[in-house]
Each structure stands twice: as C-alpha cells, then as structure tokens.
Residue, then its C-alpha position, 0 to 999 in steps of 0.5 A: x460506488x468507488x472500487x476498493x482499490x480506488x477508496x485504498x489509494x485515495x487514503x494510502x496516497x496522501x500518507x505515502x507523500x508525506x513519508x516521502x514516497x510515491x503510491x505506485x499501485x494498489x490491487x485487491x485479489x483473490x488467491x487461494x480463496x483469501x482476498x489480498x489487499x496489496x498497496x505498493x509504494x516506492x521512492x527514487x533512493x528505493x525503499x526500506x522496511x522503515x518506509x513501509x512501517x512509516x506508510x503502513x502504520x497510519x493506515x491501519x486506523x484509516x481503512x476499513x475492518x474487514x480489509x483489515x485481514x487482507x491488508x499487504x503492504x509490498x515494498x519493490x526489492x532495491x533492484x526492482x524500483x518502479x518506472 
C-alpha cells in the first residue's frame, strides 16, 4: 500500500504543473496530537497566494475525507524559494 504522501503527490503533481508550478514537497505529521498534511509548491518567479488557491482548490474534491481536515498548502516566502 502507497504512503499517503506519495497518493498526495501523485494527485497534487499534475495540478501543480498545469497552474505553472512544480510539486516541491509533501509531508504527513503529527504535532500536538493533529496530524498535518502539508504539500508545498514553488515556481521560479516564486509564489502568490493566487497560485496556491489556483493548486489548492481543484484538490479539495480529489483527496480523501479524512485528510480533509489535515490538509495545509505551504507557499515558500518570496525569499525562500526551493533549490
């Protein structure tokens, strides 16, 4: 059986290509007793918040319901783009 974060990354990859991002990461872990479902994206010119609703919006129809909750789309400060 595939690890949530690799079912996550296959859904959240394509999306993220076709709003002109790259899929940079995706984590699944526990803090404070709540798990945190967290996919990160990134692109050259670096990323707004337009870019993360544009990834974000068409995953939440994609992705199972009890990830739902968990679920936290992280966009890299302007500064802080990914290698």
């Amino acid at each position: 059986m595939a690890k949530v974060t690799e079912l996550v990354a296959a859904l959240a990859a394509p999306i993220a290509e076709q709003n002109g991002c790259t899929l940079w990461d995706v984590e699944y872990v526990r803090e404070a007793g709540q798990w945190f479902l967290r996919v990160y994206i990134d692109k050259p010119e670096g990323i707004s918040i337009n870019d993360c609703e544009a990834v974000s919006r068409p995953t939440r129809w994609t992705r199972p319901t009890p990830l739902r909750e968990a679920m936290c789309w992280r966009c890299p400060p302007p500064a802080q783009t990914a290698p």
